[in-house]
NUVEXMAR-163808 format. One record per residue: y, x, z of N, C-alpha, C, O in turn; residue in three letters. Coordinates in steps of 0.05 Angstrom, whole numbers, plus 32768, in hexadecimal, padded with zeros to 4 digits. Layout:
BEGIN
YXZYXZYXZYXZALA
...
END
This chain:
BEGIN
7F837FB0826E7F867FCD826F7F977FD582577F907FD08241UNK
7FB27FE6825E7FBC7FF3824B7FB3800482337F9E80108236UNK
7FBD800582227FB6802682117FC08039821F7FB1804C821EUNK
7FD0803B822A7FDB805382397FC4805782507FBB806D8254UNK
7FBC803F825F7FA9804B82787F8E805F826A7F8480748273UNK
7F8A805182537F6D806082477F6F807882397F5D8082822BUNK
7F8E8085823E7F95809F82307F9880A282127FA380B58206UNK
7F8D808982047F92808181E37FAF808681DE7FBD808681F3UNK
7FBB808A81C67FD1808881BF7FD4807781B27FC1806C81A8UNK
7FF3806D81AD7FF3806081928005805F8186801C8061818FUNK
7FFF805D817280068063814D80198047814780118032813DUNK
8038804F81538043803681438044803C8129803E804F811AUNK
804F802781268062802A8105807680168100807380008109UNK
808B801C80F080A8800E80F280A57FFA80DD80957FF680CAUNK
80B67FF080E480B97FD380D280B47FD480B880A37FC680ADUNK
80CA7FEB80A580D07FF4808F80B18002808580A97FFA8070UNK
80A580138090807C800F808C80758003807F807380048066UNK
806D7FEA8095806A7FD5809580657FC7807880517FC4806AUNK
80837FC08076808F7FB6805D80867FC1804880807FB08036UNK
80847FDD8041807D7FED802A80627FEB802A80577FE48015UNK
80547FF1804280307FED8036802B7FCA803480137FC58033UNK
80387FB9803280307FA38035803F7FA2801180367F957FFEUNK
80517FB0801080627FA67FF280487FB67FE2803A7FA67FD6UNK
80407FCD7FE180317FDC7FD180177FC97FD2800B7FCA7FBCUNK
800B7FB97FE47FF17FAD7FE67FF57F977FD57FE37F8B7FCAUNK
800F7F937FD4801A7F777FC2801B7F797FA380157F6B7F90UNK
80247F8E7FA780247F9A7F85800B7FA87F7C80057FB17F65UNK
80027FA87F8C7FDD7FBA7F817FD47F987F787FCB7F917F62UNK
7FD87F8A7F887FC97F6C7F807FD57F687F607FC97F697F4BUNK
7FEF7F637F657FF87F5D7F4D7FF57F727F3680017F6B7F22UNK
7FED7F837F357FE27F9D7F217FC67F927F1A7FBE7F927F03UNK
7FB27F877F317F9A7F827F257F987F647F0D7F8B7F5F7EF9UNK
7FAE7F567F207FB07F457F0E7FBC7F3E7EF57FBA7F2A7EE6UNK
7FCA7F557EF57FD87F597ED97FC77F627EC77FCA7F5C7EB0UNK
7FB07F737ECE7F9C7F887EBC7F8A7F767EBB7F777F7E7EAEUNK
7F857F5F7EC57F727F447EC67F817F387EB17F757F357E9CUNK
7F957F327EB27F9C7F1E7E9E7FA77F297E837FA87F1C7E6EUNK
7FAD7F3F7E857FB67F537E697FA17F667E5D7F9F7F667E44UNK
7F937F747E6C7F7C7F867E607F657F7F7E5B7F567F8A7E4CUNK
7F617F667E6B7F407F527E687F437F3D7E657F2F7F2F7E66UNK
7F5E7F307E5F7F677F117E567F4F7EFA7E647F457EE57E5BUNK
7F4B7F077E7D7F407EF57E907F527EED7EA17F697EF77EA1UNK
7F477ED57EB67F607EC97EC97F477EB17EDF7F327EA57ED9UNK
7F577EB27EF47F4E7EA27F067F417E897F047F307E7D7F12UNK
7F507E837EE87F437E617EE57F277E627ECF7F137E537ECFUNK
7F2E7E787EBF7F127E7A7EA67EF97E8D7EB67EE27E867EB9UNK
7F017E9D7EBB7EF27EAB7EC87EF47EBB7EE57EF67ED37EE5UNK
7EF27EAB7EFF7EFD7EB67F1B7EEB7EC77F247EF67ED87F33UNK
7ED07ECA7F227EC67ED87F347ECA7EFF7F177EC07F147F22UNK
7ED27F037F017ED77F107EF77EEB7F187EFB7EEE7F317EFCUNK
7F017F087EFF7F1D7F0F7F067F237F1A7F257F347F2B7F28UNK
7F167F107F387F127F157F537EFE7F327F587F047F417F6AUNK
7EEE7F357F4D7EE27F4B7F4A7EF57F647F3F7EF97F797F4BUNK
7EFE7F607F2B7F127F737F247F317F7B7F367F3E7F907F35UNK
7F347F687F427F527F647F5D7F4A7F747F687F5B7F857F6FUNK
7F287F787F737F227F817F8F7F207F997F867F297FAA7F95UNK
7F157FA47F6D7F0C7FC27F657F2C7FCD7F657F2D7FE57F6DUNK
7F437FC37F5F7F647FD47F597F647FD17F7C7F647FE57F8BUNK
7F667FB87F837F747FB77FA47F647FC67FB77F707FD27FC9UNK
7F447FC97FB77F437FD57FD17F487FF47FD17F567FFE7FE3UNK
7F407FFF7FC47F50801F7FC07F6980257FD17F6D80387FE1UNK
7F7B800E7FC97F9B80107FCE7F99800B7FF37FA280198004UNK
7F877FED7FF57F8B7FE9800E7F818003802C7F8C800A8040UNK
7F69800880207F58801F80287F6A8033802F7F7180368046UNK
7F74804480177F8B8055801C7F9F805280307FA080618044UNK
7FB3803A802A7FCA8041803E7FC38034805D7FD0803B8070UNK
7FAE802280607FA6801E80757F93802B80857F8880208098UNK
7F8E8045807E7F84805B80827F97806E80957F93807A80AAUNK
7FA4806E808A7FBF808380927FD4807780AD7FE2808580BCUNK
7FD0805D80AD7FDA805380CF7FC7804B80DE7FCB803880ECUNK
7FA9805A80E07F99804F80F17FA28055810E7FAF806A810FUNK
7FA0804681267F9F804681427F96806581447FA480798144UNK
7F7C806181457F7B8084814B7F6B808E81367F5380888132UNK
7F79809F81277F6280AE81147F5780BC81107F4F80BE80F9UNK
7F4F80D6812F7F4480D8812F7F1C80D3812F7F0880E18129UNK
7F2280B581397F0880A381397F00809D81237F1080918114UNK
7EE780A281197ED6809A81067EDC807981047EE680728119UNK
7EDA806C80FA7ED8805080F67EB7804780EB7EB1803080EEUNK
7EA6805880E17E8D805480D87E80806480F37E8B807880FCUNK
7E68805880FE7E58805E81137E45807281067E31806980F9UNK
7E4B809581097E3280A581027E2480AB81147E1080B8810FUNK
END
């Protein structure tokens, strides 16, 4: 069954998107890990589950955000109230 038969729409998005929320998700990584290895002179190999903890607190914000903004349909809740 189509999206079109079920009256859903959908939400493309162009290549050049794409590219930019995947470049910004790239560089949010590499921002956590820069502030891992420069601001807390921690790192993957001395201390990973510190350094990994700190990746996830800079990156998911970023991911959350712009993958927010091309949801399929947004008007739909994604959490079941």
């Amino acid at each position: 069954m189509s999206k079109a038969s079920t009256g859903n729409s959908w939400h493309s998005m162009s290549i050049t998107q794409a590219f930019f929320i995947h470049l910004i998700c790239g560089v949010g990584l590499a921002v956590g890990f820069w502030v891992a290895h420069n601001v807390y002179s921690i790192n993957l190999v001395s201390h990973p589950s510190h350094t990994l903890r700190l990746i996830l607190v800079v990156e998911t914000p970023i991911v959350i955000l712009l993958y927010s903004c091309f949801r399929q349909n947004p008007d739909k809740c994604s959490v079941p109230s």
